[in-house]
C-alpha positions in Angstrom: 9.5 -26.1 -40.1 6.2 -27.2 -41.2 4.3 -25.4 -43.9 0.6 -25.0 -43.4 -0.1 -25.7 -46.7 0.4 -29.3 -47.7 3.4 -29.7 -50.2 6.8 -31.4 -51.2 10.3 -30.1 -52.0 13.4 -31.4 -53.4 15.2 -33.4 -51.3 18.3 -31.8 -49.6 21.8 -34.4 -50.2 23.7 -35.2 -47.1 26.7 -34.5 -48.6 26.6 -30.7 -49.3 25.0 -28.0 -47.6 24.0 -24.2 -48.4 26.3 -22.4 -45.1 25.3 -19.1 -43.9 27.5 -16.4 -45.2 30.8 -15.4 -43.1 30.4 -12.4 -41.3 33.3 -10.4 -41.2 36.2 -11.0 -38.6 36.9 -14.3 -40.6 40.3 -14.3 -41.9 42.6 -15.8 -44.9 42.2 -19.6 -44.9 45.5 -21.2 -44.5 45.0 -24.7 -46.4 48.5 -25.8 -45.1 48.6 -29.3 -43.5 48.3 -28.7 -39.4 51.6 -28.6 -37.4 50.2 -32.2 -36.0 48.3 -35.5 -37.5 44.7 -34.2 -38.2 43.7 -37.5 -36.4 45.4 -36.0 -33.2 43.5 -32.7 -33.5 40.8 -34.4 -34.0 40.9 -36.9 -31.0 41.9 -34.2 -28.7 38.7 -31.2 -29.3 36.7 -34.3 -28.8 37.7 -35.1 -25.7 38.0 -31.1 -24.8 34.0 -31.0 -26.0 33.7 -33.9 -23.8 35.2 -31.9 -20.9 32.9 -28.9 -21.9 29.6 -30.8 -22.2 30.0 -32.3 -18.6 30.7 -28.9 -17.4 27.5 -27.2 -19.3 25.4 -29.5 -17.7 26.4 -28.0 -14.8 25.4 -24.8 -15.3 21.7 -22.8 -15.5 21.2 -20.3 -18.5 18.7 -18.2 -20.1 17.8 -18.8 -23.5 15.6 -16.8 -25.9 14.3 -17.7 -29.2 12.9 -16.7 -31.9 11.6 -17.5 -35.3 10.2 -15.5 -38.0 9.0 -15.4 -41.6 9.8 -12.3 -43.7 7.8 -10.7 -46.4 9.4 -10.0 -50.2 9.9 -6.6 -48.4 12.0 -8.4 -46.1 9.5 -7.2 -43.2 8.5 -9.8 -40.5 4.8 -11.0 -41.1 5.1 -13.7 -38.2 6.7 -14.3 -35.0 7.2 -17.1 -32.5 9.2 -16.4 -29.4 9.9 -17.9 -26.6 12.2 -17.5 -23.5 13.6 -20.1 -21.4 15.0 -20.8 -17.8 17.5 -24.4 -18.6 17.9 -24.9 -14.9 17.5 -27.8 -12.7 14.7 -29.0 -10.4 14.6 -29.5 -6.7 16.0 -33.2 -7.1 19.0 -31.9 -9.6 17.1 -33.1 -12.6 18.1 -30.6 -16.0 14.6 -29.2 -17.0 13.3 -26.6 -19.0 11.0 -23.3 -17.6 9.2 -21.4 -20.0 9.4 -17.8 -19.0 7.8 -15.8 -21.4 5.7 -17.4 -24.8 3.7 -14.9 -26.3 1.5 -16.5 -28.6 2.8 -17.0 -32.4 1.6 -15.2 -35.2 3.3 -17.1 -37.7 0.9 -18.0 -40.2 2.6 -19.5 -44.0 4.6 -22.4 -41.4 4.2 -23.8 -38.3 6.7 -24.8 -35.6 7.5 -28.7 -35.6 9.3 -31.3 -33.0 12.5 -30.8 -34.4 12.8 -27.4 -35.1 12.1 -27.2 -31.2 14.7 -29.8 -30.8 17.5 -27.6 -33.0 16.9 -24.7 -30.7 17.3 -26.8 -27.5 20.1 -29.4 -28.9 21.1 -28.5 -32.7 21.9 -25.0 -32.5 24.8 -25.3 -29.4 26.6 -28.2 -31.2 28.6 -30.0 -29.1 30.8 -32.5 -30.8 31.9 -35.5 -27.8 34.4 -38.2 -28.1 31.0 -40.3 -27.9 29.9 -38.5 -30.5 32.4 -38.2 -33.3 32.5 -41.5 -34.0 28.7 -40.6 -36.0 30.2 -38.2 -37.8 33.1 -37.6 -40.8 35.7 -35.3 -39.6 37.9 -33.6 -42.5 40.5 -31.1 -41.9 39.9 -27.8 -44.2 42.7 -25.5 -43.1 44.1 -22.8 -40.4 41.7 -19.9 -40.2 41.5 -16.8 -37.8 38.0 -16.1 -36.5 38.2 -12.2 -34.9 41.7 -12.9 -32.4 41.4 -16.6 -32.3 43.4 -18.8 -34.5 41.4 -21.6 -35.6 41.0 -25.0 -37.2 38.3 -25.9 -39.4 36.7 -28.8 -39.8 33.9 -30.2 -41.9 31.5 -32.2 -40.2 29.1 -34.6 -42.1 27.1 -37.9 -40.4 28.3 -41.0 -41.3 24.7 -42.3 -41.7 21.2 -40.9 -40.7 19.1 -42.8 -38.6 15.2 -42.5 -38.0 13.9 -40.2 -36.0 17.3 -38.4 -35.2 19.0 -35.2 -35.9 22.6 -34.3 -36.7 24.7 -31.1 -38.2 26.1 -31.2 -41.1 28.7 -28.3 -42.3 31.8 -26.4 -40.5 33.1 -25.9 -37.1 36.0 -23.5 -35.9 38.1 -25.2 -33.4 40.1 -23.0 -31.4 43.9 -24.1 -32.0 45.0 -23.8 -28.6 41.9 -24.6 -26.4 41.0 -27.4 -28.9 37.1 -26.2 -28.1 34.6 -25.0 -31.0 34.1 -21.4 -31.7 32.0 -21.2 -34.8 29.7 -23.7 -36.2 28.4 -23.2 -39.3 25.5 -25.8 -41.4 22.2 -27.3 -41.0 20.7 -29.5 -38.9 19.6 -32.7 -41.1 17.4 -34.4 -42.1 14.8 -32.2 -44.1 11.5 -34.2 -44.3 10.4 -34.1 -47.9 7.4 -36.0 -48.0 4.2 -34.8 -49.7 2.0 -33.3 -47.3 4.5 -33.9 -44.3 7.6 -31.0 -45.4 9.6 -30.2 -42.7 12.1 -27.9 -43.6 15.1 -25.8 -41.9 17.1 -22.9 -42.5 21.1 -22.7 -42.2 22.4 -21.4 -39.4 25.8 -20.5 -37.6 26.3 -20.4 -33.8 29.0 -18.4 -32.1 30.8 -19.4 -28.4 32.2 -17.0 -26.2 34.6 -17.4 -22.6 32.0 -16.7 -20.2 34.0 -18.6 -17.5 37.7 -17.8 -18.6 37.7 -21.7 -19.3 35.0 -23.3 -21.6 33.9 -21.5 -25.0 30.0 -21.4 -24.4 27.2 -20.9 -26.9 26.0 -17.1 -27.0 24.2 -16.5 -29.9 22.4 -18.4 -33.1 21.6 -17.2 -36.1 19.9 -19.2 -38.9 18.1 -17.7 -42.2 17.4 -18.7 -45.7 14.4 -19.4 -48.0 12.8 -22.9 -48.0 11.2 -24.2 -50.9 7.7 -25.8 -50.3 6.5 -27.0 -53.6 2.7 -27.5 -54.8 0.9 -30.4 -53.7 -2.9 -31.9 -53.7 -3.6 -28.2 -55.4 -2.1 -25.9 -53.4 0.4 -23.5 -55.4 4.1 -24.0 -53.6 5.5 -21.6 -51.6 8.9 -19.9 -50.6 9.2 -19.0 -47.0 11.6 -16.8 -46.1 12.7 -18.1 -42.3 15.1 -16.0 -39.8 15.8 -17.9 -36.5 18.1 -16.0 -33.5 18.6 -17.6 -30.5 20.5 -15.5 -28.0 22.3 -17.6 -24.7 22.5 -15.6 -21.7 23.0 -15.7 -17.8 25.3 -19.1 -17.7 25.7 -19.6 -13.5 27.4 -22.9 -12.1 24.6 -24.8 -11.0 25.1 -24.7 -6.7 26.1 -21.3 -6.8 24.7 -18.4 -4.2 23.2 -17.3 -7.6 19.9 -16.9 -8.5 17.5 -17.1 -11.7 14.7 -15.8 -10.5 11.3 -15.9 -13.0 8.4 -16.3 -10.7 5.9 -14.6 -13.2 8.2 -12.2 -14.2 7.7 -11.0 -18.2 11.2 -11.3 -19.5 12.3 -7.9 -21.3 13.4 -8.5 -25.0 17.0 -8.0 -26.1 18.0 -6.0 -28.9 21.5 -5.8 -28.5 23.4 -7.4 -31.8 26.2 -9.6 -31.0 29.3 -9.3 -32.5 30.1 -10.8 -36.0 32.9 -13.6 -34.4 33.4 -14.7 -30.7 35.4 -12.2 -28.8 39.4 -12.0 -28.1 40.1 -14.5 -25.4 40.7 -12.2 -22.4 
């Protein structure tokens, strides 16, 4: 997130990170060493996320976004929005339709490349076997989120390379599907140069069976303040940012279903999801 008025902040550390609060259906942790090697856990969600992304890429969705800045009432004085159709093209190529962009009335920040890039990539976390080896994988414990007995893992890149992004925090892993429920961090790095701050909120993400197979993203939710300080005369600034990104409509790509957008405005949905992915059916 880019602040319109040029400025620097404190530079976040890789190793820690300000989570999102737990909603409730999160249970007792159980700090217990797993019935297995952590190593084997570890090896075998990777290669169940592996299974997973193939099959996302497989499938269309709707996905609707949003970002806003909150007063010190805590009342929204900007909005971007946006609503997607991630479908395919007429040669099978993954693309992107915007269905609905209203234009933004944010006006202390400004939307940047990678805050575009969390919503499309960050947000629904997928953690690969070609993946993990980026990343430091430590077991935490056994937790329950809602139904759904869990592992939990934190997650923290190895080393950060130019012009890429990576999470940094907590994932659920269910412990019998060996797939990732919850995850809850940041997408890193901040950019804390003078002039060029580009800052993001924390944020969790919940899954849900919408196939009675793969746990698929549903809904994001990131929010916190971020610190702009003063630069080239400018008096800093503390932004308060709320992001919610809500995943909808998954088809298998090939199906005799249809999105259809052609024009249509897309309605805007209200409904709150619930505070932990649903009890596996």
């Amino acid at each position: 997130m880019l602040a319109w008025v040029p400025a620097t902040a404190s530079a976040q550390d890789k190793d820690s990170f300000t989570p999102m609060p737990l909603d409730s259906g999160f249970g007792r942790m159980d700090v217990n060493p797993p019935p297995v090697p952590a190593e084997q856990i570890i090896k075998e969600f990777a290669a169940k996320e592996s299974e997973f992304q193939d099959a996302l890429n497989h499938y269309t969705y709707r996905r609707y976004a949003r970002v806003q800045t909150l007063d010190d009432d805590n009342k929204v004085d900007g909005e971007w929005y946006e609503v997607d159709d991630v479908t395919f093209d007429s040669t099978g190529r993954r693309t992107e339709k915007v269905v609905f962009a209203p234009g933004s009335t944010l006006q202390r920040v400004m939307m940047s490349p990678s805050d575009l890039q969390d919503i499309s990539h960050g947000y629904p976390f997928v953690l690969t076997t070609e993946e993990i080896a980026q990343y430091d994988v430590k077991f935490i414990g056994r937790q329950k989120v809602d139904e759904v007995d869990c592992y939990v893992f934190e997650v923290e890149p190895k080393l950060i390379e130019k012009n890429k992004r990576y999470f940094l925090g907590r994932i659920w892993v269910d412990a019998t599907d060996l797939q990732i429920v919850v995850t809850n961090g940041r997408m890193v790095p901040d950019d804390t140069r003078k002039g060029k701050e580009d800052l993001h909120p924390p944020f969790m993400t919940w899954r849900a069976q919408v196939d009675g197979h793969y746990w698929f993203p549903v809904y994001t939710k990131g929010e916190g303040i971020l610190h702009f300080s003063s630069g080239n005369g400018f008096i800093g600034q503390d932004v308060h940012i709320r992001d919610t990104v809500k995943y909808t409509d998954y088809k298998r790509f090939g199906s005799t279903s249809k999105i259809i957008f052609g024009g249509q405005t897309a309605p805007d949905p209200n409904q709150q999801p619930q505070s932990a992915p649903p009890k596996k059916k």
